[in-house]
C-alpha atoms as a printed R data frame, in Angstrom:
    type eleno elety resid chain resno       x       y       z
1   ATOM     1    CA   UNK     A     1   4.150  22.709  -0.164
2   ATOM     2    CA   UNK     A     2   6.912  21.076   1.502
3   ATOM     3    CA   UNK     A     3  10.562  20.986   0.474
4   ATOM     4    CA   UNK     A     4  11.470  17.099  -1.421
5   ATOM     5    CA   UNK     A     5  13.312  15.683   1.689
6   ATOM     6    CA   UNK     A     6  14.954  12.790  -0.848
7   ATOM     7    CA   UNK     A     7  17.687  15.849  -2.489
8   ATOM     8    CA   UNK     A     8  20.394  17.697  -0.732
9   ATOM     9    CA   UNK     A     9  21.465  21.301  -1.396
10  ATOM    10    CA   UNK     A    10  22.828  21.026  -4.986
11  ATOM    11    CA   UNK     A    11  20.204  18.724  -5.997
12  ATOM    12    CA   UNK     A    12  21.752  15.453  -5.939
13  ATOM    13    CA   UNK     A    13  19.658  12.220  -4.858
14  ATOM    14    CA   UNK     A    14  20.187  11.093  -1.379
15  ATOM    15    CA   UNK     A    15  18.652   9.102   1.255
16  ATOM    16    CA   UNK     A    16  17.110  10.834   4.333
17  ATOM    17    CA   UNK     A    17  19.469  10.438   7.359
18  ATOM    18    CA   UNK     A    18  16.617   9.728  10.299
19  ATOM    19    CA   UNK     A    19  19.797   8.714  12.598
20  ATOM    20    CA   UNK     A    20  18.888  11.592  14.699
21  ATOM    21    CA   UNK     A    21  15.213  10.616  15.381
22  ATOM    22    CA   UNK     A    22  13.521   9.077  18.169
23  ATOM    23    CA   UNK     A    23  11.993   5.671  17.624
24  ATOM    24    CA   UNK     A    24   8.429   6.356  17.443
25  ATOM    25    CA   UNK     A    25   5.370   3.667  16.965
26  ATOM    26    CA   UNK     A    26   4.541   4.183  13.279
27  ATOM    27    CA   UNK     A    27   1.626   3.270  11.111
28  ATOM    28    CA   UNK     A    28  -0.151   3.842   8.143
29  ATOM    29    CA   UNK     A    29  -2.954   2.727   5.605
30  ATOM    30    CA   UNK     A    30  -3.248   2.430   2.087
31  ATOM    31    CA   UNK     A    31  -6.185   0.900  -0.278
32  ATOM    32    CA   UNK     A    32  -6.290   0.346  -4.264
33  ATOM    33    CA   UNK     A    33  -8.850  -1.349  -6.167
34  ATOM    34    CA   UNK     A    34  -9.121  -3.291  -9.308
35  ATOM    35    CA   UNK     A    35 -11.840  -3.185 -12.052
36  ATOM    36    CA   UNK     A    36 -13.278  -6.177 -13.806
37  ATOM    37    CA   UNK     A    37 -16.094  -7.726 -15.436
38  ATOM    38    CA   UNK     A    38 -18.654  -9.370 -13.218
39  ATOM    39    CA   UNK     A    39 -17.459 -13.005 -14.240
40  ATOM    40    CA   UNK     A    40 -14.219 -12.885 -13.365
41  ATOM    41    CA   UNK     A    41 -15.140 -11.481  -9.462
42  ATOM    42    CA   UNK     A    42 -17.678 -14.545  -9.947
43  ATOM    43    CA   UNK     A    43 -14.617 -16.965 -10.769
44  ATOM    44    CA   UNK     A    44 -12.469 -15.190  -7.342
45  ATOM    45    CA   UNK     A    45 -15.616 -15.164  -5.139
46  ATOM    46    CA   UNK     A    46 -16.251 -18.926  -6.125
47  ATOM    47    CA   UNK     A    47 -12.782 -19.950  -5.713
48  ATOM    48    CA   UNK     A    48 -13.175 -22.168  -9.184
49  ATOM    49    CA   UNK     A    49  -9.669 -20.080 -10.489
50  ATOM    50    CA   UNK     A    50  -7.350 -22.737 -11.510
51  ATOM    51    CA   UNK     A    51  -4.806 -21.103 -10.083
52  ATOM    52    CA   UNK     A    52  -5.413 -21.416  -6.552
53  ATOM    53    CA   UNK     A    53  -6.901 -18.910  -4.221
54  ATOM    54    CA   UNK     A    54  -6.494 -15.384  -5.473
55  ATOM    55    CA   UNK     A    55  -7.136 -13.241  -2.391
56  ATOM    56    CA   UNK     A    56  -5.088 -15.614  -0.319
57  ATOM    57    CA   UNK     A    57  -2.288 -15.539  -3.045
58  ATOM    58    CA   UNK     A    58  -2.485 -11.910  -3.212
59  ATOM    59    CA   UNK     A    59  -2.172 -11.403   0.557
60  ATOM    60    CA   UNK     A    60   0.719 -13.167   0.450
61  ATOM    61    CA   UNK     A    61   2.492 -11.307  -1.819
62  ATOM    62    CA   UNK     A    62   1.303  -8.283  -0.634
63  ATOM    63    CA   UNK     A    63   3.312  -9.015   2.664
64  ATOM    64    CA   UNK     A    64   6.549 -10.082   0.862
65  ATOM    65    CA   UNK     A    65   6.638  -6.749  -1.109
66  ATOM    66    CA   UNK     A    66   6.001  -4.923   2.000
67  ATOM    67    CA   UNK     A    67   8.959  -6.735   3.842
68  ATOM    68    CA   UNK     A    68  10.617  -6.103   0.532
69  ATOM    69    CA   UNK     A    69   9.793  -2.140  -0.076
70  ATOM    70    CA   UNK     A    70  13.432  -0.844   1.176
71  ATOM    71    CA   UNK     A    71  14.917  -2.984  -2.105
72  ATOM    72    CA   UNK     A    72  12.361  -1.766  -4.398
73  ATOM    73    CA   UNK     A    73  12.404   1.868  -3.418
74  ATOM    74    CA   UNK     A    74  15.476   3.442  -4.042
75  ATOM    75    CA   UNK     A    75  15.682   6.117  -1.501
76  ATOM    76    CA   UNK     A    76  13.333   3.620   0.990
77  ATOM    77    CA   UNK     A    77  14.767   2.892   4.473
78  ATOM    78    CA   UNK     A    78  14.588  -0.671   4.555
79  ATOM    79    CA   UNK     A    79  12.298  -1.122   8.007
80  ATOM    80    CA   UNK     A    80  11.486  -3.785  10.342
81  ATOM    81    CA   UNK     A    81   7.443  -4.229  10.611
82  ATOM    82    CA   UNK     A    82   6.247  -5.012  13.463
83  ATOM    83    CA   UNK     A    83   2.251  -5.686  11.305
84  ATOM    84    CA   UNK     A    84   1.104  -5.727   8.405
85  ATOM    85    CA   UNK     A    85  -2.992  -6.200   7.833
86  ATOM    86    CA   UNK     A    86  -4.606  -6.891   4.073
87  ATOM    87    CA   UNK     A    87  -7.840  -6.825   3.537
88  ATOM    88    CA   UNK     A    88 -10.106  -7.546   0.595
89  ATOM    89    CA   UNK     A    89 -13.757  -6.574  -0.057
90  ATOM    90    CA   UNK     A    90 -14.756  -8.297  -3.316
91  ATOM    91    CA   UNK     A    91 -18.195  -6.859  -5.175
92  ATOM    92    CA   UNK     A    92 -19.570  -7.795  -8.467
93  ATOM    93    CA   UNK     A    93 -17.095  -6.317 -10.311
94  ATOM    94    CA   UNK     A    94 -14.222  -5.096  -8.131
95  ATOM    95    CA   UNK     A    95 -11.949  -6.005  -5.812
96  ATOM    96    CA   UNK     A    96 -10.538  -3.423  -2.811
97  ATOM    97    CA   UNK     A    97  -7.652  -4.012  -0.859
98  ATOM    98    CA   UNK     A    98  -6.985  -1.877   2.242
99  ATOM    99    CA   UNK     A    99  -3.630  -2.324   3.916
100 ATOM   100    CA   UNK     A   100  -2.588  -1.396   7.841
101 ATOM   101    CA   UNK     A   101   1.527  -1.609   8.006
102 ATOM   102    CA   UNK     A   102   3.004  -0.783  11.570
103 ATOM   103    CA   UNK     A   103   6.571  -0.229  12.739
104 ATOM   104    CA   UNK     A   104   8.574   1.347  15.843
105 ATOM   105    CA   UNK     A   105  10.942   3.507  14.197
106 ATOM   106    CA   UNK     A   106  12.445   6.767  13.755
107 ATOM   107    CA   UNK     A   107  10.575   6.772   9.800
108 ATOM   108    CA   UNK     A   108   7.251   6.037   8.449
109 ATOM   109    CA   UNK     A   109   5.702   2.826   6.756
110 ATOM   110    CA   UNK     A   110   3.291   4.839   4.146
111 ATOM   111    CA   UNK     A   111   5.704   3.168   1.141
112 ATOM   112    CA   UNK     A   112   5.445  -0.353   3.081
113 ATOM   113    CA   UNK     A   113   1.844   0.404   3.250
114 ATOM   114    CA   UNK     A   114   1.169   1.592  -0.532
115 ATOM   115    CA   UNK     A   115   3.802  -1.281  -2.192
116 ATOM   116    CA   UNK     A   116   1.689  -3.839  -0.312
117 ATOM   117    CA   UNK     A   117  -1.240  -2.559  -1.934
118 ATOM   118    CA   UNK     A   118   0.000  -2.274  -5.379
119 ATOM   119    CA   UNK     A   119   1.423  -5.633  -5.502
120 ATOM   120    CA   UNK     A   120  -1.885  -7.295  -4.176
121 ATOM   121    CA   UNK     A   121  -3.698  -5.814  -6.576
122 ATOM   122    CA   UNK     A   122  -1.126  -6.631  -9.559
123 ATOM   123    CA   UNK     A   123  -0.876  -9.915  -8.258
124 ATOM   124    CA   UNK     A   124  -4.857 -10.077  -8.629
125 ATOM   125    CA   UNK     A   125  -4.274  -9.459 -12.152
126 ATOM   126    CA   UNK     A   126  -1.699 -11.936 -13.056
127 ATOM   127    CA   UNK     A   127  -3.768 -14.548 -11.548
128 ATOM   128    CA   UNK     A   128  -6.752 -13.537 -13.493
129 ATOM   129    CA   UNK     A   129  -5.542 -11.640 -16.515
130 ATOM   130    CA   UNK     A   130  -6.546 -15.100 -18.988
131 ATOM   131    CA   UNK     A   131  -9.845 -14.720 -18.214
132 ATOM   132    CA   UNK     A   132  -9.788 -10.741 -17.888
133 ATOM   133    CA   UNK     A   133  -7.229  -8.551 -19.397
134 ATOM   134    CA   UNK     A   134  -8.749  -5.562 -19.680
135 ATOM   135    CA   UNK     A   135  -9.017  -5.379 -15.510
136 ATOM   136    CA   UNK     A   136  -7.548  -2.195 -14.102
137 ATOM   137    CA   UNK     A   137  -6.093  -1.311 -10.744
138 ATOM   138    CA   UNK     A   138  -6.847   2.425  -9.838
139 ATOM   139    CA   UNK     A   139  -7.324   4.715  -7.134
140 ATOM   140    CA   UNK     A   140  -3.841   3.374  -5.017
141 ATOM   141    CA   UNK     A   141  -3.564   5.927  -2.316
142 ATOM   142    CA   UNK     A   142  -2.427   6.515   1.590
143 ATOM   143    CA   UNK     A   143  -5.912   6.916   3.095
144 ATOM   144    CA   UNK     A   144  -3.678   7.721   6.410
145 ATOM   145    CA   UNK     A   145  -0.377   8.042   8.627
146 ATOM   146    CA   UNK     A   146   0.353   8.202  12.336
147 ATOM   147    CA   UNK     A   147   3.156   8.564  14.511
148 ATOM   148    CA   UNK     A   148   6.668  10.937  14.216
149 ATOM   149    CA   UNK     A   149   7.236  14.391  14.105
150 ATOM   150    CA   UNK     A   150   4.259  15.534  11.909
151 ATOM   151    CA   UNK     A   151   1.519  12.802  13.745
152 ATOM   152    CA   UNK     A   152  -1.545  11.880  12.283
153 ATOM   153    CA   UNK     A   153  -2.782  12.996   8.926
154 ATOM   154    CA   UNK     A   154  -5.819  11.483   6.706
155 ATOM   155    CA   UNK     A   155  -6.583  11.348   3.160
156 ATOM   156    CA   UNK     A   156  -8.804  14.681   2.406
157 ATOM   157    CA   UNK     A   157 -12.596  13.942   2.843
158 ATOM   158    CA   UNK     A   158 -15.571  15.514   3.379
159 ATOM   159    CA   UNK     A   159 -15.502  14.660   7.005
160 ATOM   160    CA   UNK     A   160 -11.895  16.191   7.624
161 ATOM   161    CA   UNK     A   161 -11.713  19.046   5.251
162 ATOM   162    CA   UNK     A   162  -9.435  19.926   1.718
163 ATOM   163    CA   UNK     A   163  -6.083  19.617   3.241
164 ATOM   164    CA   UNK     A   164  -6.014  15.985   4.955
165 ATOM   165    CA   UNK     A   165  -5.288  16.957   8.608
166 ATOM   166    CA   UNK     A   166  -8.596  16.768  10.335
C-alpha cells in the first residue's frame, strides 16, 4: 500500500505541494447510483415531479460541486476543469450517474470526479425524498484515472484483474 501523501513526517495534516510537477492532461471517472421504488423512477422518467426536472437539476449541481470540490475538500487543490460530463441511466427502480471530469494540471480530478457524483445523486434525493425516503445512494466509486506520474489505472474487474491496473 502506498504511503498517505496528505501528512508530513511527524504526522501533521498538510496539503500536497504539486509545485514541482509538470502540467499534465488529467481525467477521471466516477459513477454512484441511487435505489428507489419503481414509482418514484416512474415520477423522474415522466417528468410529472413538481419540482422541476430532476436529472437536469441534478446535473447541474453536480457541475457546481465539481467546480466547488477544492472548498469542500480540505486538503483538495482547488483546480481549473477544463470538462466535466454527467450522465444518467434511469431503470425501473434506479438511477446511475457516471461522471467524466478533465483538467491540464500538475494533480488529478478523481475528487472533482467523485463530489460530482455524490452530489447528483444527493441532489436526486432531495428532489424526490417526499415521495421516497427510504431511496439510497450506494456504490460511489472512481471506475478510472488517467494522466500524471502513475497514468492510467481502472476500477478492478474481471476484465483487468484484482489490482485495478490492467
Amino acid at each position: 500500500m502506498n504511503q498517505l501523501t496528505h501528512f508530513d513526517e511527524q504526522g501533521q495534516a498538510w496539503m500536497v505541494d504539486v509545485g514541482g510537477k509538470p502540467a499534465t492532461r488529467r481525467r477521471a471517472v466516477a459513477q454512484g447510483r441511487i435505489r428507489m421504488q419503481p414509482a418514484t423512477a416512474a415520477l423522474i422518467a415522466g417528468g410529472g415531479h413538481t419540482k422541476g426536472d430532476v436529472l437536469g437539476i441534478a446535473r447541474v449541481a453536480a457541475i457546481m460541486a465539481a467546480k466547488r470540490t477544492g472548498e469542500l475538500i480540505p486538503l483538495c487543490h482547488p483546480l481549473a476543469l477544463t470538462h466535466l460530463a454527467v450522465e444518467f441511466e434511469l431503470s425501473k427502480n434506479a438511477v446511475e450517474v457516471r461522471v467524466a471530469a478533465e483538467t491540464q494540471g500538475p494533480t488529478g480530478v478523481e475528487m472533482e470526479a467523485l463530489t460530482a457524483a455524490s452530489v447528483a445523486l444527493l441532489t436526486i434525493y432531495d428532489m424526490c425524498k417526499a415521495a421516497d425516503r427510504a431511496m439510497r445512494i450506494e456504490a460511489v466509486q472512481l471506475l478510472e484515472k488517467h494522466g500524471g506520474k502513475s497514468g492510467s489505472w481502472y476500477a478492478a474487474s474481471e476484465e483487468n484483474g484484482a489490482d485495478g491496473t490492467g
